[in-house]
C-alpha positions in Angstrom: -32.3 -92.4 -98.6 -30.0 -91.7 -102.0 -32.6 -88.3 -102.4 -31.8 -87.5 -98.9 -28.0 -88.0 -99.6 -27.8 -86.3 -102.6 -29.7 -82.8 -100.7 -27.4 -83.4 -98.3 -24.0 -83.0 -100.2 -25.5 -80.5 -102.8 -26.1 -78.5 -99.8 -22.8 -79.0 -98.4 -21.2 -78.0 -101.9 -23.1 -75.0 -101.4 -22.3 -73.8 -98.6 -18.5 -74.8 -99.4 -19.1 -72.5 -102.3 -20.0 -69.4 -100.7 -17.1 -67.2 -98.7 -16.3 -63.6 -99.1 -15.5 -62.1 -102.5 -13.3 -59.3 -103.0 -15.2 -56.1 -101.8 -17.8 -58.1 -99.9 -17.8 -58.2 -95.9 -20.8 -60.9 -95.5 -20.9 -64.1 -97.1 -23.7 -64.3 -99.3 -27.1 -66.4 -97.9 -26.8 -70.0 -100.1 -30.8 -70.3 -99.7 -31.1 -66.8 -101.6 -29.1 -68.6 -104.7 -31.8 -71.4 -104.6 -34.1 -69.3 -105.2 -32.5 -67.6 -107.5 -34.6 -64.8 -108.5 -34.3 -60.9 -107.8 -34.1 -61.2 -104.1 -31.0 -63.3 -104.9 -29.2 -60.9 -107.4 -30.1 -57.9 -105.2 -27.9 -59.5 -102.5 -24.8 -60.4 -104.7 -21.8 -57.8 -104.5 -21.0 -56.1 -107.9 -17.5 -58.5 -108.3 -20.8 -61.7 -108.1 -22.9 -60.1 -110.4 -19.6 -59.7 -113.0 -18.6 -63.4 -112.1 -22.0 -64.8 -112.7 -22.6 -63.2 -116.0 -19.3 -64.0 -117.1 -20.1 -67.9 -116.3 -23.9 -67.9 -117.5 -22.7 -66.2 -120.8 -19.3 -68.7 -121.0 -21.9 -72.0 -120.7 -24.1 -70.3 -123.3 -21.2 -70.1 -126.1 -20.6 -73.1 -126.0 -23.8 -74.2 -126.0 -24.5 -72.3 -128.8 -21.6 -73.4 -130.3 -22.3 -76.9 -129.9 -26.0 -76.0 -131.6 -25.0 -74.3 -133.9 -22.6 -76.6 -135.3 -25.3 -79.2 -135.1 -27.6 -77.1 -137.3 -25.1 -76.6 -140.1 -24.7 -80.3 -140.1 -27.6 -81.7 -140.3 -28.8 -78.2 -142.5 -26.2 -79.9 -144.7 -27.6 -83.6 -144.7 -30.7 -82.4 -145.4 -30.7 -83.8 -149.1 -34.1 -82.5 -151.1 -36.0 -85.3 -152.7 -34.4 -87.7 -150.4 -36.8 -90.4 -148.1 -35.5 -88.8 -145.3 -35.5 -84.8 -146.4 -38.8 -83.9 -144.3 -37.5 -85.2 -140.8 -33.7 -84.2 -141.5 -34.7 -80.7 -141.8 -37.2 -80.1 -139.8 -34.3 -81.8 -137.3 -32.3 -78.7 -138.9 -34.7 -76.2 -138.0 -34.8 -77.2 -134.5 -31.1 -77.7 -134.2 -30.9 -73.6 -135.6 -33.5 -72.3 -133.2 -32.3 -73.6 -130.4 -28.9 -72.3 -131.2 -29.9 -69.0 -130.9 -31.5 -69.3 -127.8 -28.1 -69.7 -126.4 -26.9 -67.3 -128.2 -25.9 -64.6 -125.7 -22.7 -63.0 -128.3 -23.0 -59.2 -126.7 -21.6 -56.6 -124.3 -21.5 -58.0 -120.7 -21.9 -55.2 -118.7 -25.1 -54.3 -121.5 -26.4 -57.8 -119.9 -25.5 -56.9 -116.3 -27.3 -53.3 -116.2 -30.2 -54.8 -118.0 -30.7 -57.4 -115.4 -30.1 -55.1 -112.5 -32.9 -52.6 -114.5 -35.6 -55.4 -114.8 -35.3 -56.3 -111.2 -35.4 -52.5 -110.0 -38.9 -53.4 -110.6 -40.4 -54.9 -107.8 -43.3 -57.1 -109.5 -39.9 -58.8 -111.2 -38.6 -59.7 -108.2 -39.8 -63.8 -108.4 -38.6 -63.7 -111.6 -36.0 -66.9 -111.9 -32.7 -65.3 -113.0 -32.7 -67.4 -116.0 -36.3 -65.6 -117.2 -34.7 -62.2 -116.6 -31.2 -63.3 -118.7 -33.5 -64.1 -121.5 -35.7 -61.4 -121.7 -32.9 -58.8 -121.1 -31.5 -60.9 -124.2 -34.4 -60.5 -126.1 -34.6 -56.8 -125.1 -30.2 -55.7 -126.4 -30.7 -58.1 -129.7 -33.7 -56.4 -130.9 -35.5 -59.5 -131.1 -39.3 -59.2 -130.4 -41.2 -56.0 -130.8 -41.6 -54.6 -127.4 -45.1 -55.4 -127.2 -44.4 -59.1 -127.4 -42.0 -58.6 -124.4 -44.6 -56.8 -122.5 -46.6 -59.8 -122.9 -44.0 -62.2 -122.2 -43.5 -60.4 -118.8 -46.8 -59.6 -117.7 -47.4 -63.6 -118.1 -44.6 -64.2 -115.6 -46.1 -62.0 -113.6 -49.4 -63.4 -113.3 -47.9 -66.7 -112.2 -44.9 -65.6 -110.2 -46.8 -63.2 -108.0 -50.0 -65.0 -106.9 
């Protein structure tokens, strides 16, 4: 009953949540965000795509800043020859590398073309949006050699389009 509540008012917040942006004449379909994959992003207006990557890349600051300030900490509690050194920083290390997976500190509109690029391809199009964001990511910081990418995406593939 509580499961079938909670559906319930998430999909009524959903629907609340969807209307006509500026420059759009049709509400957006809420099942499409769901999904939230190409099909989904190929239906938002320009203004939704702007909006969107604005939010995504707001929540990851602070994210990343909340990380990030956790690595320096615990980077700085980490005491050599201590009992506790090992975990501490290997706590540390964590802490860091998650921190810059949230670390989304470039050019909107860089982000935006890059995901509208990736799902010009149509084998992307099951691709969650939060796959694409990444990769795109991966793809303006320079990050992986493009090979690695490659195979990154062609395992997606494999699993998203069975």
């Amino acid at each position: 009953m509580k499961t079938h509540f909670g559906f319930a008012l998430l999909f009524l917040l959903v629907l609340l949540g969807t209307g006509k942006g500026q420059g759009q004449t049709v509400a957006p379909n809420p099942l499409l965000r769901i999904a939230g994959n190409g099909v989904w992003w190929g239906s938002l207006s320009s203004d939704s795509k702007e909006n969107f990557v604005d939010g995504y890349t707001t929540a990851m600051a602070r994210a990343h800043h909340t990380t990030d300030s956790e690595c320096k900490s615990t980077t700085n509690d980490a005491k050599p020859g201590s009992s506790d050194f090992n975990s501490t920083f290997t706590a540390a290390v964590h802490f860091c590398v998650l921190a810059e997976s949230f670390n989304f500190d470039f050019d909107k509109a860089k982000l935006e073309d890059g995901i509208d690029k990736f799902y010009e391809d149509s084998r992307n199009t099951r691709i969650p949006i939060d796959f694409s964001m990444e990769y795109v990511k991966d793809q303006l910081k320079g990050k992986s050699p493009a090979k690695d990418l490659d195979d990154e995406l062609r395992g997606w593939r494999k699993i998203l389009n069975k």
